[in-house]
Structure formats: C-alpha cells, structure tokens
C-alpha positions in Angstrom: -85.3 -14.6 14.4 -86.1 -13.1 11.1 -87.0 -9.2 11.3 -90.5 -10.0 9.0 -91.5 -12.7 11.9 -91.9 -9.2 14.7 -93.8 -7.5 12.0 -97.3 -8.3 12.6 -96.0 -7.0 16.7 -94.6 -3.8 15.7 -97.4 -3.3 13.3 -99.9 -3.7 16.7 -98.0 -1.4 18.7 -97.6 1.2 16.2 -101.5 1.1 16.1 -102.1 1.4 20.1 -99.3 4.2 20.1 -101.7 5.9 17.2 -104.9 5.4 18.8 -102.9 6.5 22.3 -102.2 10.1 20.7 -105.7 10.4 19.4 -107.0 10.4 22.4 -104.5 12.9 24.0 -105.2 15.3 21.0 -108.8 14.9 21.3 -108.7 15.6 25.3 -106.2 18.5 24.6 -108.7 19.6 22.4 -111.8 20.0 24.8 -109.5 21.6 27.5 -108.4 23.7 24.7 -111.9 24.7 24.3 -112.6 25.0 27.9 -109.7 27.6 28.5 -111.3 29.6 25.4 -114.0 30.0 26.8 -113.2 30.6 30.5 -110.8 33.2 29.1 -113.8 34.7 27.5 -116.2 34.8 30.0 -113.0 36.5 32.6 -112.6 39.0 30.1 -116.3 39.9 30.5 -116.0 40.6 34.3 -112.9 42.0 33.9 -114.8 44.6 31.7 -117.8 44.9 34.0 -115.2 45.6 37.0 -113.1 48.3 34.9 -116.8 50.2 34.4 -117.4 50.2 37.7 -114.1 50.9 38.9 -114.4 54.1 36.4 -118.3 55.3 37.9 -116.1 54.9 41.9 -114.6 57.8 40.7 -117.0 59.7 38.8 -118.3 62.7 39.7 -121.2 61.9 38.1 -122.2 57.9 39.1 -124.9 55.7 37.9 -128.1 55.2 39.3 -128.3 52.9 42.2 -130.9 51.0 40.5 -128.8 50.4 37.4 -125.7 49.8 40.0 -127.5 47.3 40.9 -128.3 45.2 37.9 -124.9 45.9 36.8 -123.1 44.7 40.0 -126.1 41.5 39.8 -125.1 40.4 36.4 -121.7 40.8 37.3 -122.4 38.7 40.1 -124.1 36.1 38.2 -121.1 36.4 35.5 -118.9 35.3 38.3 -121.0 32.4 39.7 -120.7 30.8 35.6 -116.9 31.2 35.9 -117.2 29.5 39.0 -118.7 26.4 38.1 -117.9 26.3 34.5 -114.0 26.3 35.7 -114.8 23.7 38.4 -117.2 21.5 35.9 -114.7 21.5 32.5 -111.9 20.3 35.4 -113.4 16.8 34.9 -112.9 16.3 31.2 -112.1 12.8 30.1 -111.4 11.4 26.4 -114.7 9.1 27.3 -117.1 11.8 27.3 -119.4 12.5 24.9 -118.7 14.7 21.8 -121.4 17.1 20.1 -119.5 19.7 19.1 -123.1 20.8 17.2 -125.2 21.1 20.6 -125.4 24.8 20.3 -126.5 25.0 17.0 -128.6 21.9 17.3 -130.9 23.5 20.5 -131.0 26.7 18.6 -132.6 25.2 14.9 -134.6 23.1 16.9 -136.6 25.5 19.4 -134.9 24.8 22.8 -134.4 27.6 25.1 -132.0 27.7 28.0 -133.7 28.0 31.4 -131.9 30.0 33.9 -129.3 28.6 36.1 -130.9 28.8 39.4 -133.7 27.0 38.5 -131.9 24.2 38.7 -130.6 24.0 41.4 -130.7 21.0 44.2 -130.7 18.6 40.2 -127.6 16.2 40.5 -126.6 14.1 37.2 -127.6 10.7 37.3 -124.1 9.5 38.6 -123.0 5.9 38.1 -122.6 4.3 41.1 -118.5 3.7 40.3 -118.5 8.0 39.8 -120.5 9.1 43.3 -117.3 10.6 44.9 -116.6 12.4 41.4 -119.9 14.8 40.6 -118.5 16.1 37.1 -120.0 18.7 35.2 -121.1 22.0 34.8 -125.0 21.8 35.0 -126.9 23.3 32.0 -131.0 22.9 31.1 -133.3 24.1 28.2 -137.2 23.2 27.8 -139.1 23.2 24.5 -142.8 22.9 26.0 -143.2 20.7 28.5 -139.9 19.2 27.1 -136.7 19.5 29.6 -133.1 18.6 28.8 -130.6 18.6 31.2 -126.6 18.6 30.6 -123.2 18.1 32.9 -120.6 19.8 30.4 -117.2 18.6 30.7 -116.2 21.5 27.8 -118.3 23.1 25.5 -118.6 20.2 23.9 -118.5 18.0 25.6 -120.4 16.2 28.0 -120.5 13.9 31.2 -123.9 12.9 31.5 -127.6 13.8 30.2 -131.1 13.7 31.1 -134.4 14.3 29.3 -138.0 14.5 30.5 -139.5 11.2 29.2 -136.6 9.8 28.6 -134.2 9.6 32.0 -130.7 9.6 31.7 -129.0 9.7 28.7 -125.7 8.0 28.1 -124.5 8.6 24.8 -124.2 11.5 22.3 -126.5 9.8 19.9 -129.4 9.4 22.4 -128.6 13.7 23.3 -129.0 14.2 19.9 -132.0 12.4 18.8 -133.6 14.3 21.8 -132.1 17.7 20.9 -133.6 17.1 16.8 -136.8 14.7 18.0 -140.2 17.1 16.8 -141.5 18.9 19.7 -143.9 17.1 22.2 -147.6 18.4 22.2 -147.4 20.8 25.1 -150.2 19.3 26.4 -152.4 16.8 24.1 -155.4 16.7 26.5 -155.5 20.4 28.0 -156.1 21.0 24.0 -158.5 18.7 23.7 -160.2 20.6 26.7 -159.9 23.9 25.5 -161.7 23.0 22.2 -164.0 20.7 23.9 -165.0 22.2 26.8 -164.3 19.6 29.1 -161.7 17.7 30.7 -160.7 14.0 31.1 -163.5 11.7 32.0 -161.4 8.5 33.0 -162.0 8.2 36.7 -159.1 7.4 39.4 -158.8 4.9 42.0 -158.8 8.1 44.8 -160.3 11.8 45.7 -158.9 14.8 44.4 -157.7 15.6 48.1 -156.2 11.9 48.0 -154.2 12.8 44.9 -153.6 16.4 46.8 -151.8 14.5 49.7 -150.0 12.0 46.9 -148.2 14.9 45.6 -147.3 17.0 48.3 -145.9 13.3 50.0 -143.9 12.9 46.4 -142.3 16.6 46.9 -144.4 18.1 44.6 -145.9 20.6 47.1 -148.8 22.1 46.7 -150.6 23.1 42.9 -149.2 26.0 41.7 -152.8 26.3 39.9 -155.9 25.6 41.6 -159.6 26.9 41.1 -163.2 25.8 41.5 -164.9 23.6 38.3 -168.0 21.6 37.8 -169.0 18.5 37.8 -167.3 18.2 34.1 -164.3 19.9 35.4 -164.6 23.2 33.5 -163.6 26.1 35.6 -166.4 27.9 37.2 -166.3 30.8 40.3 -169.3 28.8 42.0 -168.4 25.0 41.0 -168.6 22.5 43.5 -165.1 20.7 42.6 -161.5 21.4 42.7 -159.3 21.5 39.8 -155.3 21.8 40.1 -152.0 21.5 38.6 -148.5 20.6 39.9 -145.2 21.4 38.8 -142.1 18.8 38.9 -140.0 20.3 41.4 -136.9 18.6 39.2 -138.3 18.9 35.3 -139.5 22.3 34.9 -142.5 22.9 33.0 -143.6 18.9 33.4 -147.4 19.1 34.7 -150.4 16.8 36.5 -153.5 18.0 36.0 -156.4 16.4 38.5 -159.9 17.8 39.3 -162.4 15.7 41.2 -165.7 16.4 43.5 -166.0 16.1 47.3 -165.7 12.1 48.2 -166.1 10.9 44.3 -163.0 9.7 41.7 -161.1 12.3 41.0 -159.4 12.3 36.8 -156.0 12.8 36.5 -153.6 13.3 33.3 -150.7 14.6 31.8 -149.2 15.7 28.6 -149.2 11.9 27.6 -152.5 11.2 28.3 -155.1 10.1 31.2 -153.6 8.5 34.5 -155.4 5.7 35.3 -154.8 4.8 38.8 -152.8 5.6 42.0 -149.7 3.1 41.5 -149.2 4.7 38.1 -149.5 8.1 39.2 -146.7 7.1 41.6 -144.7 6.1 39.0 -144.7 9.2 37.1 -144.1 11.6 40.2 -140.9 9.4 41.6 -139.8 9.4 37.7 -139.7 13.6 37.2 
C-alpha cells in the first residue's frame, strides 16, 4: 500500500491527538487557576492566625470585641477555603468558560450577596449528575435581579441560574444575563408611589387566601405587612391588609397582595399584575 493512500488517516489522528491536548491544557489551566487562588486565600488565614498567635502573647491584647470580629472573619475565611477547595475539585474540560465574569458583574452593577444567604440553594443538577453536586456556590442581585453560580475554577463554571430565567446552561446565556440592562426594581410599586394607589386587577381569592398560598408554597409569612384602604394605600386605621413576601430561594424577588375582609384581593410583582390563583402558583413554585 502506497504511504499517500494512509494519509488522509494519519492526517485524522493527528487532528484528535491535537484537539486531545487542548483539552488537557485548557483543564490544566482552570486547576491552575484554582490552586492560585486557594494558595491565596490560605495565605490570608495563615496571616490572620500569625496576628493572633502574636496578641496570645502580648502583654498588651486586643479587645475582645475586636477578637471577635477578627477570629469571625477568620472563621468565615476558613469556611471559603472549605468549599472553594471542595467545589474547584469537580472541574471538567465541559464546563463553561468566562474568564470575564468578575469584570462583567462589576461594569454591570451586580453585587455579591453574602454566602450564608444561600444556603439550603442546590444547582439545578441534571438528572445523569445527582450523585455528583459540583460547585462552589456563589450569588449576586442587581434589584430584584438574582444570579446564582457553581464555580468549578474561577472561571469556570458548572451550572447557572437567574431569576426570570431558571437554569442557565451555557456561558453565553450567563453572559447575556450578567450584561442584560437592569430589570425595573419594581415597575408597579413605581407606578404606586407616583400614583398613589396600587394595582386594581382583582384575584380569584382573599388576601388571607393568598396569605395561606404562600406560607403552603414556603414563602412564610410577609416580611412586610400593614393596614391600607380600600385603594390599598397604607393607612394606620385602614380596613385592609397589605403585605409582601420574600422568595425563600431568590433573594430580593417580591409578591405584593393587599385585599379587604371576604372581597378579591390584587396581587403583582415586579413583572406586572397577577391575575389569578393558578398563575400565582406558578410563580411561587418557579422562585
């Protein structure tokens, strides 16, 4: 056989062997990037620990007030190793590359919501991946805007999930969130505080009804609630109720109801007026 007939073969092989090695560099890469800045963050602590191991044997120590908040951020400087470590152990050559993110969410308003405030979130894991949980969890909000990310590396990540927009499965998709313009905080509690009233559209149940709805969803109980009129406008004698619940999973995402004794209560949102029981549903077992 002619050496030019097992060219087109070599030729294929040479190419799998090339795209092979890519994908090793670019997976030694995020590791690389990983150890960086686990190296970083040990250094810190190992800083924090000399400090204190230096005020032990002072004869003049600290405050215990400023001991502790110095022995509480050390602690919480600890608890980020901790998961950071466990979370970039998961990297894979599949996950999604923005090595922008950090500049991205700062040009574009987002600020980082502390740690424990999100706890009990899991990613949106595929079904093939629920033995694997991969990630180390991060969030920012912009408004009423929430991002949530499972870093695999500092760049890197395993999943993503927005307010509005559920799970997000490629970098593009984090991006365009990350860049979109802000969402109106809130286009109707706007319109009310320019107005002087609130959303007219009546509901298919009570404002206890929509009470009990959201407390049955997990949303507890408002974490705003006062008296109003019959047009909804807060009032120290009105007649009505008026509240507002939190997500317990997207922090700063809002339902707004007010409503009078047995009559339709009006419910909204940032997007706009709620129309009717079955769609409120939707909205509380979406956030």
């Amino acid at each position: 056989m002619n050496s030019h007939d097992n060219a087109p073969d070599l030729v294929a092989a040479a190419d799998r062997e090339r795209v092979h090695t890519d994908v090793g560099e670019g997976l030694a890469q995020l590791r690389a990037a990983s150890l960086d800045e686990l190296a970083d963050l040990a250094e810190e602590i190992r800083c924090q620990v000399d400090d204190l191991t230096d005020d032990a044997h002072s004869s003049n120590p600290i405050p215990q007030q400023e001991l502790r908040n110095v022995t509480a951020r050390l602690s919480r400087l600890a608890n980020t190793l901790a998961r950071a470590a466990r979370g970039y152990a998961g990297a894979r050559a599949t996950d999604m590359a923005y090595t922008r993110i950090f500049e991205d969410l700062d040009e574009h308003g987002w600020t980082a919501l502390p740690d424990r405030d999100l706890d009990g979130t899991l990613p949106p894991i595929p079904i093939s991946e629920l033995g694997d949980r991969r990630g180390y969890r991060r969030g920012w909000r912009r408004g009423f805007q929430t991002i949530t990310l499972w870093f695999t590396g500092p760049y890197s990540l395993a999943y993503g999930a927005a307010s509005g927009h559920g799970r997000l499965s490629t970098t593009q998709e984090v991006e365009a969130v990350i860049t979109s313009e802000p969402t109106p905080e809130d286009v109707i509690s706007d319109a009310i505080a320019e107005s002087g009233t609130a959303p007219t559209v009546p509901f298919d149940a009570t404002y206890d009804q929509v009470a009990e709805h959201m407390r049955a969803a997990g949303w507890g109980d408002p974490v705003d609630e006062h008296p109003c009129d019959d047009h909804g406008i807060r009032r120290p004698n009105g007649t009505g109720s008026s509240g507002a619940w939190e997500s317990p999973s997207a922090l700063g995402f809002r339902v707004y109801a007010w409503g009078i004794g047995d009559e339709p209560a009006h419910v909204w949102y940032w997007a706009g007026s709620i129309v009717n029981l079955g769609a409120l549903r939707q909205i509380t077992d979406l956030h």
